[in-house]
N, C-alpha and C positions, 0 to 999 in steps of 0.2 A: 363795257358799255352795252347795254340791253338791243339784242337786236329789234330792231323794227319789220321785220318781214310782213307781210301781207296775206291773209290767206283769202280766198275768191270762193266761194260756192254758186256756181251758178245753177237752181233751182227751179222749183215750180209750185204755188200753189198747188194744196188739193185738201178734199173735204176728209177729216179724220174719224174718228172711232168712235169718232167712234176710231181713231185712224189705228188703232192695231188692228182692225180685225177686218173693215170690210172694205174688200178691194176685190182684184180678182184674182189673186194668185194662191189656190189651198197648196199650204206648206206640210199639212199630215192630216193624220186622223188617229186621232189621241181618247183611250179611256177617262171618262171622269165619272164617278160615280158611278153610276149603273148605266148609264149610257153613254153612246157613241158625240164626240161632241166636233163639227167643223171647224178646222179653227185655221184664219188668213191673216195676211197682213199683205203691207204695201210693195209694189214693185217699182223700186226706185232707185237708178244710177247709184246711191250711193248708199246702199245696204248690201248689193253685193259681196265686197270687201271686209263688211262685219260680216256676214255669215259664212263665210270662209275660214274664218279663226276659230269657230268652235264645233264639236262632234253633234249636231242637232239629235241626232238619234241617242244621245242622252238625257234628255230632257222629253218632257212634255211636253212644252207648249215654246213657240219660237214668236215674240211679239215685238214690232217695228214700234220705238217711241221715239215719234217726230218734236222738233222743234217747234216754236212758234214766233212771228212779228209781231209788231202792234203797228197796225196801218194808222192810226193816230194815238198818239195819247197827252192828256189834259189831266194835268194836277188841279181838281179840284178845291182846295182847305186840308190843313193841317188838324188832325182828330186831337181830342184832348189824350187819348189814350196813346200820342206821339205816332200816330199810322198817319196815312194820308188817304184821304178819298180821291180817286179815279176814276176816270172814264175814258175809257180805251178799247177800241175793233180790233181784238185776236183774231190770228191768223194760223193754222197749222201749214209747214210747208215740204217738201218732201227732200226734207235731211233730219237725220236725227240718229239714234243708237237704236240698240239691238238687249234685248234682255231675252233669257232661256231661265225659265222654270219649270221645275220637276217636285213632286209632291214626295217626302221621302216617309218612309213607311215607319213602323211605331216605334220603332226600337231608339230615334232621334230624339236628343233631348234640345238642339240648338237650332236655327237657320245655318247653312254655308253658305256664306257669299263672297264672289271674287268680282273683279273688274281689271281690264287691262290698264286703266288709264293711268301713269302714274302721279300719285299724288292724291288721285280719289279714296278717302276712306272705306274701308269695310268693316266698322265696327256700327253698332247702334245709331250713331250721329250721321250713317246712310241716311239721305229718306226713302231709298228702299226698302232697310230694312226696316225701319218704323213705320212705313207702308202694309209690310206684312205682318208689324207687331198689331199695327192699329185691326185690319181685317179679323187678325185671330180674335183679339177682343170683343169686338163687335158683333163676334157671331159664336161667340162663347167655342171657339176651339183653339184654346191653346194649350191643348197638346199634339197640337199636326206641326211639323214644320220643314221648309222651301229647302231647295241647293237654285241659286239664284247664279247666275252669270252675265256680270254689265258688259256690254262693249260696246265703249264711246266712242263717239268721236266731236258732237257737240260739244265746241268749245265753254270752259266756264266764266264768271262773269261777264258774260256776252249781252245779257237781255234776252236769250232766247229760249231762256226756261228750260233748259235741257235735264235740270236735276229735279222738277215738278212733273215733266214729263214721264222721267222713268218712276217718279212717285206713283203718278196715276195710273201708267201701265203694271205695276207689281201689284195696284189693288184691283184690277180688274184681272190681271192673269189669275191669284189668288182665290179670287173669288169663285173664278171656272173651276180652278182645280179641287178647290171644297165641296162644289155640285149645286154654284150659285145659292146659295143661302140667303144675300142681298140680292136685293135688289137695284140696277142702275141710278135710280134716284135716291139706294140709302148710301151705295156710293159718295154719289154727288155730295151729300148729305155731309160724310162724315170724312168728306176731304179738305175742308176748312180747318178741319184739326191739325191738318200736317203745313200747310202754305198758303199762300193766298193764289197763287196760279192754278194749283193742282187739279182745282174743280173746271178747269177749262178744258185740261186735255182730256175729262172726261165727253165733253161735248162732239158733237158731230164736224167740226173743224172752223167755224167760223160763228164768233159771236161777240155781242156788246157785254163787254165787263165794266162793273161799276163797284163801289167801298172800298177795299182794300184792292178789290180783283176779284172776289172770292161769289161774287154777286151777279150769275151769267144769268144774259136775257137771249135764247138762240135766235138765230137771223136767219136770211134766206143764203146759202151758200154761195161763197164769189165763182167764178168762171174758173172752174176744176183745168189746170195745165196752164195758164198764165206765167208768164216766162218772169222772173225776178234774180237779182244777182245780190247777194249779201257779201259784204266787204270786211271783215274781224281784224286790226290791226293786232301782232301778240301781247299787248297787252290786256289787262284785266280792272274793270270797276267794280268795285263792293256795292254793292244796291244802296248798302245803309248809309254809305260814305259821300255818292251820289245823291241822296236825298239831305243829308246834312248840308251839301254846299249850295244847294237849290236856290234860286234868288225867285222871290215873291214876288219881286215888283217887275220881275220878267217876264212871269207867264202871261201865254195864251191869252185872250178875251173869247177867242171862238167857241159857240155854242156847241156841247159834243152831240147834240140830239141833230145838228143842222148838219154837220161835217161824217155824221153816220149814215144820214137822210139821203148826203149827194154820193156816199160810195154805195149804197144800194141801189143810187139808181142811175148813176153809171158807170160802176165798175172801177178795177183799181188802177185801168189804163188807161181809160175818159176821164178819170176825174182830173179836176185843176192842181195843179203841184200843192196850190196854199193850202189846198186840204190834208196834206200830209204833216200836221202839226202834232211836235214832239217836245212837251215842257220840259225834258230830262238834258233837252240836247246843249243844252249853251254851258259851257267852261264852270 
């Protein structure tokens, strides 16, 4: 019999990466290119315990990839190309994993990549490492390549994006360790290629996503330390499995432009519970 244990994260919003990088805690000071480059991440109850498992002073760059909520979301229509239009207030919140990259010198013909988690793949079918496939493309260097080190603890098929997350932390670590070649918005740009979330954890922590997801409009950031508690029963939904069982005649009617309108302006602890509408939720 499957157990049903419970696992409780009690959390906090806070505005992201931009969330790997700007916070106030500098973790090193790392060569990249020809210059000296700062590089932070979040100081958060529950990153401690990931950065304790690995030797930091192996790597490069040490980057925090947070989770994320959807403080609403409304299934708009069903695409002909069988996607679904969306419209949903992402949330980054302060849990997530821990990824360490090191640029490895020429003599590499491969990426390394490990993860504690088990069961998590480390071959190709990462989106890490198709994270760092797609970068070297992009910027015409593939012959550089990563020693990458996941360590999870965002659970999977949760809804919380944890494997989008470390997508978009691996293209922007990547990016530093190359001497920034891209730019933030060719980022953004060319993160649609890998998921529909991905281009969000590139955002400053708080925005309206619309089409797939992949379609971010940035907003004014929620009240950074807002107390939230996330409840993960152990089991796991398939997203696609999820979206198969969907009943149309169930959804929402609530406008998401009105129910985005009343969390900007008053917050995710003023606002009325009905606005926390979620098409995904019913059996």
């Amino acid at each position: 019999m499957q157990s049903l244990a419970t696992l409780f994260y009690c959390l906090y919003l806070f505005p992201s990466v931009k969330a790997f990088v700007q916070n106030d805690i500098t973790f090193s000071h790392h060569q990249c290119g020809n210059r000296i480059q700062r590089f932070k991440s979040v100081t958060s109850i529950s990153t401690y315990p990931l950065r304790s498992q690995v030797d930091e002073s192996d790597y490069d760059l040490s980057l925090f990839s947070p989770c994320k909520i959807n403080l609403f979301l409304r299934i708009i229509r069903k695409r002909p190309d069988m996607y679904h239009d969306l419209a949903s207030l992402f949330q980054t919140v302060a849990f997530g994993d821990m990824i360490y990259l090191k640029k490895l010198d020429k003599s590499a013909k491969a990426d390394s990549f490990e993860c504690n988690m088990e069961g998590v793949p480390t071959d190709k079918t990462n989106l890490v490492i198709r994270a760092l496939d797609l970068v070297r493309e992009k910027t015409g260097n593939n012959d550089i390549f990563f020693k990458a080190n996941l360590v999870k603890q965002v659970p999977a098929q949760a809804g919380l994006g944890g494997g989008s997350g470390n997508a978009a932390a691996a293209m922007w670590g990547a990016n530093e360790l190359l001497g920034r070649p891209a730019s933030l918005e060719e980022l953004v740009e060319w993160s649609g290629e890998l998921g529909s979330d991905i281009t969000f954890f590139l955002s400053e922590g708080t925005a309206y996503c619309t089409g797939r997801g992949e379609i971010m409009t940035p907003v004014d950031s929620l009240p950074d330390g807002t107390k939230l508690c996330i409840v993960k029963p152990d089991i796991g939904l398939s997203t696609p499995e999820v979206f198969r069982a969907l009943k149309y005649d169930q959804l929402s009617t609530a406008d998401p432009e009105e129910l985005l309108k009343r969390f900007m302006e008053k917050g995710p602890v003023a606002v009325e519970d009905d606005a926390y509408v979620n098409d995904l939720e019913q059996p």
